[in-house]
C-alpha positions, -999 to +999 in steps of 0.1 A: +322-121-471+306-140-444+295-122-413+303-133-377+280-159-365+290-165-326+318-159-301+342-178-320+338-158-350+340-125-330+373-135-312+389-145-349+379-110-360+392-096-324+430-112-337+430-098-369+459-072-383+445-037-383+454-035-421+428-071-426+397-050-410+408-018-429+402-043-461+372-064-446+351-028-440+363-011-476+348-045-490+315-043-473+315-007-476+322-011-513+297-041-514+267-017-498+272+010-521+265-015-552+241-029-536+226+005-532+235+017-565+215-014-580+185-003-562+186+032-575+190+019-612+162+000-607+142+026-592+151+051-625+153+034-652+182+056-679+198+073-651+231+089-660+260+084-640+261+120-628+224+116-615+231+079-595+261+098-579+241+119-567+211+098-552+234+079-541+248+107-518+216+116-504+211+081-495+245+079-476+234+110-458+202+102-451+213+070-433+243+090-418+216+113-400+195+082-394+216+063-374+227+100-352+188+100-346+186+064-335+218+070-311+202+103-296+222+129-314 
């Protein structure tokens, strides 16, 4: 998935169905959690599954409360 790179890009996004951004932001959102995933693997080598669920849930709440203390929450 490409991201928007000027105006032109923003105003095709802008026209899109709701249901096409639903899908565009369950991709990326899927995208960033493999991403993330890959770098908790790396990070423990022989993790079980049950252990990289949970990492990965502290890291979706620490950048949850991240982004609330960059907006002034």
């Amino acid at each position: 998935m490409l991201m928007p790179k000027g105006e032109k890009d923003l105003e095709r996004l802008g026209r899109l169905r709701p249901e096409a951004k639903v899908a565009m932001m369950m991709d990326m959102t899927e995208s960033m959690v493999r991403v993330c995933a890959e770098g908790v693997r790396a990070q423990n080598p022989g993790i079980s599954d049950e252990e990289l669920m949970e990492k990965l849930r502290e890291r979706l709440e620490w950048s949850k409360r991240w982004q609330k203390h960059k907006r002034g929450e």
